[in-house]
N, C-alpha and C positions, 0 to 999 in steps of 0.2 A: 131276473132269470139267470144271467150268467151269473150274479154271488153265491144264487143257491144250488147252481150245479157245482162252483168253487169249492162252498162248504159239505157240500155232501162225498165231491173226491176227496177231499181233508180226512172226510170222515173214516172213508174205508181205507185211505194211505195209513193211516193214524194209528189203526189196529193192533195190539201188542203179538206179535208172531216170533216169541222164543222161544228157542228149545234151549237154554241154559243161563244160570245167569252172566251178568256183566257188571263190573265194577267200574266206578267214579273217585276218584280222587282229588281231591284238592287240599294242598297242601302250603303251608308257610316254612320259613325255614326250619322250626321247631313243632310243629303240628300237624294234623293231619285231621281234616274231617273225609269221613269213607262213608260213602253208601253203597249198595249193590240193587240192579234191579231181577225180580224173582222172575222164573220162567213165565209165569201169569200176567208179569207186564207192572206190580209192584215196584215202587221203591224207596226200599227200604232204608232206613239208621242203619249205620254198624258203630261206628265209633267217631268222639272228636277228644282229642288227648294230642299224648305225646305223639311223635311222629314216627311212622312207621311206611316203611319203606316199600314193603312188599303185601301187595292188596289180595295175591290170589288164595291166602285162607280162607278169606271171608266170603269167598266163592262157593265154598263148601260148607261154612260153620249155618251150626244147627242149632235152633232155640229150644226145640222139644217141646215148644207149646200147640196144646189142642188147639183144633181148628174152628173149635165151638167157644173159644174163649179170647174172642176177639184177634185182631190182626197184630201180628209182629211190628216193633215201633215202625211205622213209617217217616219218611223226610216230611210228608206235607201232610197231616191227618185231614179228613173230611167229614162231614155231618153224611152218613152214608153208610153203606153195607152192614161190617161187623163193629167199628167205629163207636165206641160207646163212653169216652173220651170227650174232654172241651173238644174239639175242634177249630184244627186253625184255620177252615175254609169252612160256610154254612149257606148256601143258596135256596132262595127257590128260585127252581128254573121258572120256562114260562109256556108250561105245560102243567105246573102246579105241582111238578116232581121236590120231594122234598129233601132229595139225596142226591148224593155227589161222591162218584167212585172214580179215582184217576190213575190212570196207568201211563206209565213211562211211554213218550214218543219217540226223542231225542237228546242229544244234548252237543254241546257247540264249547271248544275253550279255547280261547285265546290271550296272548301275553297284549295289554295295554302300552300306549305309547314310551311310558318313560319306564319299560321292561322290569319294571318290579309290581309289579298287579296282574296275576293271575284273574282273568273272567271267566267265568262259567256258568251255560244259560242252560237250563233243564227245560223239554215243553213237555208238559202232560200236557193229558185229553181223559177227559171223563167218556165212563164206558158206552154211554147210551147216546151222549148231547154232546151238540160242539161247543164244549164252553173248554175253553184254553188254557193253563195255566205257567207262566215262564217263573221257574226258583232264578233267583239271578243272585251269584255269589262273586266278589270281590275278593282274592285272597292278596293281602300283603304282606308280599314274603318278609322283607325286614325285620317289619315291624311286629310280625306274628297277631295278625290281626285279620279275622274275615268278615265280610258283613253280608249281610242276607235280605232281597226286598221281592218283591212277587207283583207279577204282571195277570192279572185278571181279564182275559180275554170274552167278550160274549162273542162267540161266529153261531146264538141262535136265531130264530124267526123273530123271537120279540123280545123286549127288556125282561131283564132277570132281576131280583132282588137278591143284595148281597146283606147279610147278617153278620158274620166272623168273615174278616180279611186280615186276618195278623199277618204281618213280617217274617216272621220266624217260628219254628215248631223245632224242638230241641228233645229227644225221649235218651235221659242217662242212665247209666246202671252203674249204681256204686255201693258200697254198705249202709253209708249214711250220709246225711244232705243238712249242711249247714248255712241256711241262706245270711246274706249279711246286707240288708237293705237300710231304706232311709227315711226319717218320719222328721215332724218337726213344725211351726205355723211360723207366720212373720215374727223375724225378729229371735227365732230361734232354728236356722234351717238345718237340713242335713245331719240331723243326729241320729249317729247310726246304733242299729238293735242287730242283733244275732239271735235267732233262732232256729232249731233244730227242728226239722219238716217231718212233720207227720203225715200217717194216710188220709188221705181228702185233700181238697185244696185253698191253697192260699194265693192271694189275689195282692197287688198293689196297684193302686188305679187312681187316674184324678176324673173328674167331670166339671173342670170347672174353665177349662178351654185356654184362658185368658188367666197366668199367673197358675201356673199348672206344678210347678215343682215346691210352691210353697212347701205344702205339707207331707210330701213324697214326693221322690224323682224315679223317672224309668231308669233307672239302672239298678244293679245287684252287683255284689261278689259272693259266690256260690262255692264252699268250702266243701270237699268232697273227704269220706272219713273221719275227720277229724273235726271241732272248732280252726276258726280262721288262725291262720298264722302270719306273722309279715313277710318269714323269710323262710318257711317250709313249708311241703303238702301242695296238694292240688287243688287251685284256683279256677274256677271259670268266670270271669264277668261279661256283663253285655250291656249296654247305653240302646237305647230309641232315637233317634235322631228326629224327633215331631216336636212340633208348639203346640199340640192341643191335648186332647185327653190321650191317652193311653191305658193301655191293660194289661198285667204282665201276670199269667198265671202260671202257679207249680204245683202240678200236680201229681201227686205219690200213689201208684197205682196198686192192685197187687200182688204185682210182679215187684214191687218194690223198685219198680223203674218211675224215675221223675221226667213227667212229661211238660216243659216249659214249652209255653208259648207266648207268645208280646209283639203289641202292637198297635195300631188306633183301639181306642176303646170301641167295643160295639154297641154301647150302650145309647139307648134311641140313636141310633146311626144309621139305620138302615138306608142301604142305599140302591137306589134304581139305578142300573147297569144299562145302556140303551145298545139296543142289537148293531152289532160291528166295533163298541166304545171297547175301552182297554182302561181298566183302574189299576192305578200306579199305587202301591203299597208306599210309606218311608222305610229307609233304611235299620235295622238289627246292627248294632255292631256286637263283636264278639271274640275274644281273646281268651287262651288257654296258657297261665304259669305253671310251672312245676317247682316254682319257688316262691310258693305264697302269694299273698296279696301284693307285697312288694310288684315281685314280677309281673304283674297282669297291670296292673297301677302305670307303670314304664310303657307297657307294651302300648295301652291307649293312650300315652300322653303323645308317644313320638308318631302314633297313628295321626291321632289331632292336629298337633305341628305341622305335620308333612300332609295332607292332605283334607283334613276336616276345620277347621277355625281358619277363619279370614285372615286375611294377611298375617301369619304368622312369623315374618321374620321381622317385622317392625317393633323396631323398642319401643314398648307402649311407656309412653313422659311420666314422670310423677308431677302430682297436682295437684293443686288446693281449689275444694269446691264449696260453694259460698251457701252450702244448705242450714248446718247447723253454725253457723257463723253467724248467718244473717236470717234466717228462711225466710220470710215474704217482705221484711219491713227495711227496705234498702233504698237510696238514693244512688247515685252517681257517683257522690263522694264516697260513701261506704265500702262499692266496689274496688274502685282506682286504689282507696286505701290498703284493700286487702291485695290490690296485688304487687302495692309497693312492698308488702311483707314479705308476699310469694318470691318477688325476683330475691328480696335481701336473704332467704333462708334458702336459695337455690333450686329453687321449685322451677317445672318447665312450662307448667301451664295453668291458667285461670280459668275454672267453668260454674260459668251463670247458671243457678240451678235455678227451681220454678219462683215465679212471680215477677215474672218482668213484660207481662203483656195484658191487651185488654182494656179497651176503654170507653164504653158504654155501659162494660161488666168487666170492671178494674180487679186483677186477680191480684187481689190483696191479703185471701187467703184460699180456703180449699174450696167454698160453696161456688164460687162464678168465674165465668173468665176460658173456661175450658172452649175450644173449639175456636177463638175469636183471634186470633194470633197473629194480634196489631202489636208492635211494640207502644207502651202504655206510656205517653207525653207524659204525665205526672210524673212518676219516677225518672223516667230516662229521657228526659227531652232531647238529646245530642244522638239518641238513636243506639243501637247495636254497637254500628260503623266504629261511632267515639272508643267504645269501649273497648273491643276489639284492637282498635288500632294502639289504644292507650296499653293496652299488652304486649301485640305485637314491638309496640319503641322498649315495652322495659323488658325483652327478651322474651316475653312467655309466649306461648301457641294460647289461644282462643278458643273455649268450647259453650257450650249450650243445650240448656234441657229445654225438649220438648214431651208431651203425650199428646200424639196424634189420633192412637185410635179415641180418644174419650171425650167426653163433652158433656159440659154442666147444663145443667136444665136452665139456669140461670147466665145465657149466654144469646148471643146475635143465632149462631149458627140450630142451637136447639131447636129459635122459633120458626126458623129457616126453614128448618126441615126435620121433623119430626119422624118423616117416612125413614129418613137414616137410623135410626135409635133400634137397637135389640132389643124385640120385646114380643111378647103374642098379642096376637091380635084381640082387641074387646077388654085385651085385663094390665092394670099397671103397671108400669112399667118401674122396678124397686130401684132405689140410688144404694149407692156404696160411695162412701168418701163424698158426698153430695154428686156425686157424677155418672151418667149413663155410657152406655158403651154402641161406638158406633158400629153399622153391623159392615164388615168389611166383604160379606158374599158378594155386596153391588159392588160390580163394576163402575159408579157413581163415586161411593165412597171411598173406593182404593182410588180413586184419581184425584178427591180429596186427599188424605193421606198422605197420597206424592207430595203434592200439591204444599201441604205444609212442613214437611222438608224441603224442598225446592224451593220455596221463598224465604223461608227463614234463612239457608246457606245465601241466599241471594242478599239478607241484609248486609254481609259483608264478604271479601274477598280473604279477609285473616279469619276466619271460621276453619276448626279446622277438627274439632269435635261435636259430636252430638251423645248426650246424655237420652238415651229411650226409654223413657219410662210409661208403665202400666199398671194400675192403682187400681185394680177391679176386675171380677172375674165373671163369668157367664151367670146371667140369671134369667129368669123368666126367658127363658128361649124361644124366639122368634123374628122370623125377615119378613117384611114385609115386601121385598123383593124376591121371593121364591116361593113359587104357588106351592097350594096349600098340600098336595099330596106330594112334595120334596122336603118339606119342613125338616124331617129328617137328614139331609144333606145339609145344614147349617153348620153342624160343629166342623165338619171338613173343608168346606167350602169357606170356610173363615180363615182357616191357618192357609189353605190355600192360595187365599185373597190376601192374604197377609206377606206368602212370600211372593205373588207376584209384585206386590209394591217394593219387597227388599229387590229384587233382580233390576226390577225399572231404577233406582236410588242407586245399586253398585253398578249399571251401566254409566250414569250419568258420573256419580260418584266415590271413583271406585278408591282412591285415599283418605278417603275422611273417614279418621276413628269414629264406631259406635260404640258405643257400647251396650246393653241390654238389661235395663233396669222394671224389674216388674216387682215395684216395693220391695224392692231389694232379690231375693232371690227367687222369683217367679216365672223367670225364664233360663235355669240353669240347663241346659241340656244342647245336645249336637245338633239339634236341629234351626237352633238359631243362631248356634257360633257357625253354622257357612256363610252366617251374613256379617255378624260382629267380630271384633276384635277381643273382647270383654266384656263379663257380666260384673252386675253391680253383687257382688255373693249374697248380700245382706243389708238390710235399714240398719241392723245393731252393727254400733261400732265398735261396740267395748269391750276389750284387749282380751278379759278372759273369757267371753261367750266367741270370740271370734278362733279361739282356741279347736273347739269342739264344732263350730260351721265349717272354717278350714281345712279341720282334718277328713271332713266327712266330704267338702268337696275337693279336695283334690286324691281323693281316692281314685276317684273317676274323670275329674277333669283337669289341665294340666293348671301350674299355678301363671302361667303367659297368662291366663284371660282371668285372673283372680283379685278385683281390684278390693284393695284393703286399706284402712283408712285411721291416722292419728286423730282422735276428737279429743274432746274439752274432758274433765270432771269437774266435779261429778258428772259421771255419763251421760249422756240424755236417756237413755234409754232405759239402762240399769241402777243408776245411779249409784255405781262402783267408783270409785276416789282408786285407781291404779297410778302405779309411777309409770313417767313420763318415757323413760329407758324401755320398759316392759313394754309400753305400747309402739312403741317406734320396733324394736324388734320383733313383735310379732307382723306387724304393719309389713314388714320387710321381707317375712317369707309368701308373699304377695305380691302383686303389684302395686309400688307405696302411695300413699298421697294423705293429705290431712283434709280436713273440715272440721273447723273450726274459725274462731275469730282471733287471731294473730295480734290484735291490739290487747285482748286477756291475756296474754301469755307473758309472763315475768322475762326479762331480758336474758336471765342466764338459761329459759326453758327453750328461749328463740336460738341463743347460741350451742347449745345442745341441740338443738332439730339444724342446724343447718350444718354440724359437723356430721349428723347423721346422714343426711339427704346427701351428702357427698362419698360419703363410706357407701349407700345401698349404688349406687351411678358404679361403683367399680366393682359391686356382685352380683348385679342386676341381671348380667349375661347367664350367670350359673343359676340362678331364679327361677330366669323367663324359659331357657333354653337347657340346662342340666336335667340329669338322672336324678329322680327323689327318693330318697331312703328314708323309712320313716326308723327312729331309731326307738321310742318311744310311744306309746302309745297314750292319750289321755284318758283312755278307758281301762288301763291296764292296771289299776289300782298304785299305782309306785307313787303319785303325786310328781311327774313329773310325764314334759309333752317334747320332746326331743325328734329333729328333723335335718337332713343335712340334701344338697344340693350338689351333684360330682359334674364336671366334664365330664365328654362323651372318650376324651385322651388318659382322662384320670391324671392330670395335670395340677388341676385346683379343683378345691371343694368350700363349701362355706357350710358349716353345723349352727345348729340356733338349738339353747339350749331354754326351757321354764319349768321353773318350781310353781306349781297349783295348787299346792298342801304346803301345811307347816311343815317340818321335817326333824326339829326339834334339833339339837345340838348332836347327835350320834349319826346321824344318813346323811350320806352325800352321793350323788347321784354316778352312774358306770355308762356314759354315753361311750358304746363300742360300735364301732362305725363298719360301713362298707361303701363299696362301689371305691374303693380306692386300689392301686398296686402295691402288691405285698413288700415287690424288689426295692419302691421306689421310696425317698425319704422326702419327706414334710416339713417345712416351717409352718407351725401352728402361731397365730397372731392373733389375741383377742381382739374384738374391733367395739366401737362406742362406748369404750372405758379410759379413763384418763389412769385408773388401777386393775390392774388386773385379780380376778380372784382367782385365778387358776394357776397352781404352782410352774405348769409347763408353760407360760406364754413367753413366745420369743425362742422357745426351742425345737432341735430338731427333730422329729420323732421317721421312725421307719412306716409302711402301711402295713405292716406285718403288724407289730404292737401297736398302732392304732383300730386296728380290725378284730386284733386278740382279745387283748385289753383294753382299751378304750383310755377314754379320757374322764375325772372326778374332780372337778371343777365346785366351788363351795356354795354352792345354792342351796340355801337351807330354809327363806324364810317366802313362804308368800310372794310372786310377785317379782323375786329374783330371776336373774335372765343372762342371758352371755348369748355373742355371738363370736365363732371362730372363724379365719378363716384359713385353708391350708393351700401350700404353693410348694411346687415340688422343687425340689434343690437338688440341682447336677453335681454329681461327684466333681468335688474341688474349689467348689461356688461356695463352701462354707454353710 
């Protein structure tokens, strides 16, 4: 009785009673997203751009649109009134109402503890029902970065059903709409396409829960006017911060306004809201350049750094991983061997990848073994401990793959428990990679899950890595732990269940590198670097396919959490035969490390990698932590993929320069730089050349004519590469 006389004064407090509008602002130090609310209780878009200081035009400004031709953009669209639009909110209530009309309540802002994060909380209230809705915006000023998540309140009599709960509803008005998204399958990810948006809409979506960014990732760079540019024109991009599906729609109306929205997919999602409950959206990130893709690129990377990716100020070690060196067929000796190579070529750390557990279902290769995570007497009778320790004596740090969520059907734990396995009920359940996937909704199996982190760290005290990998994606969808009318709540309830296991792991855990391996880039996105340190980008390691995955992930995500990798040729993968130079310098504008078997490699290719692996130790900072300038694009047609790395002082910079094309004996490449001082003069040093081919190496140049003119360095053939590095020289320092 008292909640429902609570929600009923809610209801008539809540009422829209204006007689004019009122403006909202939030702003970063270079942007400004503005909304206003209308005398009727509306609130509406005005703008998110450049920054602008003074809100009270927008008090007045007029659209001229009929009132029979739907509503003026709104900040939160709804499946409702004149609404004829996707919608970023779609209920039924629980009265059978199939619409949802929200009007402005309130709104609340405050400066967050370490006074550069602007908050601000918007509550609507739908006109008839007490269903509630909080917009919750983070603006960081620095960084020029806001993010957007939404609170789903039910204050009705009974559970509501939610259909569309996106994140973010975005309605722009420009001439013309250049999206710049991501496509791509294992082993070739993040290859970006450009296209110019037409009227209807375009969607980019996964459903595959588990390993979600293989073949698209939730992010965009949205070119306004123009095709994208690196370093002119206006930029918008925005990242999803979620491990499960997602849905990012643009839709071109016609008013010629693009109405973006993104967020959980809703597809079979539907979710029952239970009377008093509150559903928590993930987070929208979102950033506005006025200087290209460059600039927005910056803006999320130092967003990420500073506040999104785990430990980000830890120098993540370069490392040799025993995959493609060894993959399943290793003894004890194999390993110790490989990391007598690792300390000799200056490597910081050894990580046992999969095949070292299992012994009733000896994981010898992909079909068994999964779930049973004994360390396997046969191969390693001395245990982890041994091996581990055998590292920690010859300098290196210790790491270790596991796949927790999955489990072979050909395993102790399968026959164990079969009620854990994703699958529906009555119909088969399909493998992938010979392995099922456990269903993390139970609270059962996330305490598994823990479970096998927490013993595996316990095999040894020098552990001090973990490799996460996820080898498989949703199929046949079903829990057998959620009755049969929530079935729907599964694909949420998994990523959910997923990161209460990460919170329980960084409580207990909270220095031990992860990193995020879903067959390589399956787990690229924000929403699992608040748990990781690094994603695995990619299974392909081969120097020129990592060209075109890199570029496309560090569009979006910073190169800190980009682990990149020297293997063997012929590649495994591609079976490209590149030089040893080329792969090492691509490897470098990443976070380095090899896999591979150190015993193949010709003596002069070991002493070559280990002058290398000391050269990246003294760039690594401008890498992990610099400004990225792309100079180059490898889509650009030039045959050439140019990229350089600044302090935030403009002090030192490191460029990395590749030929991808022939070039024939006439072109040589105009790498012209930025993010450096005009005033200030440079010693340019080529680095992992015993000869230089660049006429200026060893001299001093101004950042005036490094900025103007650039540098033509003689990359002419295939495969050719350079890396520079620039250090500023004080007047009189020579």
């Amino acid at each position: 009785m008292k909640r429902t006389l609570i929600s009923i004064a809610l209801l008539f407090a809540c009422l829209p009673l204006f007689s004019q509008s009122k403006g909202i602002h939030i702003e970063t130090r270079n942007q400004s997203l503005i909304m206003t609310v209308s005398p009727e209780g509306e609130l509406l878009f005005q703008h998110f751009g450049k920054k602008i200081t003074d809100v009270s035009p927008f008090l007045k400004k007029q659209s001229y649109r009929r009132a029979d031709l739907g509503t003026d953009p709104q900040v939160y669209s709804t499946a409702g009134g004149r609404n004829f639009r996707e919608p970023a909110l779609r209920v039924t209530h629980s009265d059978g109402d199939l619409n949802t009309e929200l009007v402005y309540v309130s709104h609340h802002q405050s400066v967050l503890k370490d006074g550069n994060v602007q908050q601000t909380i918007i509550t609507l209230k739908d006109k008839k029902l007490p269903l509630f809705v909080n917009l919750v915006f983070k603006a960081f000023r620095k960084e020029n970065v806001i993010t957007q998540s939404v609170e789903i309140k039910n204050e009705e009599k009974k559970d509501i059903v939610l259909h569309n709960y996106y994140s973010m509803y975005l309605p722009l008005k420009a001439n013309s709409y250049y999206l710049n998204s991501f496509n791509g399958a294992w082993a070739r990810e993040m290859q970006l396409e450009e296209s110019r948006l037409t009227h209807g809409i375009k969607s980019i979506e996964s459903r595959k829960n588990v390993r979600a960014t293989h073949t698209e990732n939730p992010s965009f760079l949205l070119s306004l006017n123009a095709p994208m540019n690196e370093n002119y024109g206006e930029v918008i991009a925005g990242a999803l911060a979620w491990s499960g599906n997602y849905k990012l729609n643009f839709e071109l109306d016609e008013f010629n306004v693009l109405n973006i929205s993104a967020g959980i997919n809703p597809y079979a999602s539907e979710y029952h809201l239970k009377s008093g409950s509150t559903f928590f959206t993930p987070e929208m990130v979102l950033t506005y350049s006025a200087s290209g893709a460059g600039g927005a690129s910056r803006n999320l990377h130092d967003w990420a750094r500073n506040y999104q990716v785990y430990d980000p100020v830890t120098i993540r070690p370069t490392l040799l991983n025993s995959w493609e060196g060894a993959y399943f067929k290793f003894n004890e000796k194999t390993l110790t061997d490989m990391m007598d190579d690792a300390a000799d070529m200056g490597l910081e750390m050894f990580v046992l990848d999969d095949g070292w557990f299992g012994n009733n279902y000896p994981r010898n290769n992909a079909n068994a073994g999964l779930g049973d995570w004994q360390v396997n007497k046969t191969k390693l009778p001395k245990g982890i401990a041994y091996l581990a320790d055998y590292a920690v004596n010859k300098g290196l740090k210790f790491g270790i793959w596991i796949e927790p969520e999955m489990v072979n059907p050909e395993s102790d734990l399968a026959k164990k428990h079969p009620d854990w396995i994703v699958k529906s009920n009555g119909r088969e359940a399909t493998t992938m990679r010979q392995q099922w996937l456990l269903d993390l909704s139970n609270p059962k199996v996330q305490d598994f899950v823990f479970s096998v982190f927490d013993e595996t760290m316990k095999l040894s005290p020098n552990i001090s890595y973990i490799k996460w990998d996820a080898n498989r994606h949703v199929e046949s969808a079903g829990s057998a732990f959620l009755p049969a009318d929530k079935q729907s709540h599964f694909w949420i309830d998994y990523v959910q269940g997923l990161y209460k296991v990460y919170e329980r792991i960084r409580k207990k855990y909270p220095k031990v590198i992860i990193q995020a391996c879903a067959s390589g880039g399956g787990r690229v996105e924000y929403g699992a670097l608040k748990y990781h340190q690094e994603v695995w980008t990619s299974d392909n390691t081969d120097a020129l396919s990592r060209v075109f995955i890199q570029y496309g992930t560090n569009l979006i995500y910073p190169a800190l959490v980009t682990g990149s990798h020297v293997s063997a040729v012929p590649n495994h993968q591609t079976n490209l035969t590149v030089p040893l130079k080329f792969r090492f310098d691509m490897a470098m504008t990443g976070r380095l490390g090899m896999e591979l078997q150190p015993k193949a490699m010709p003596e002069k290719d070991k002493e070559f990698a280990k002058g290398a692996i000391a050269t990246y130790k003294q760039i690594r900072d401008l890498v992990m932590f610099g400004d990225l300038y792309r100079i180059n694009s490898p889509y650009d047609g030039t045959g050439y993929y140019s990229l350089m790395y600044a302090s935030k002082d403009k002090s030192r910079a490191v460029v990395f320069g590749f030929c991808i094309d022939y070039q024939g004996r006439t072109l040589t490449p105009k790498f012209r730089m930025n993010g450096l001082d005009p005033h200030k003069k440079y010693r340019l040093k080529e680095l992992n050349v015993t000869k230089s081919k660049f006429w200026g190496d060893g001299e001093v140049f101004s950042g005036e004519y490094l900025m103007n003119e650039g540098i033509n360095p003689q990359l002419q053939k295939v495969f050719d590469s350079g890396v520079y590095s620039l250090e500023e020289v004080k007047d009189g320092s020579g």
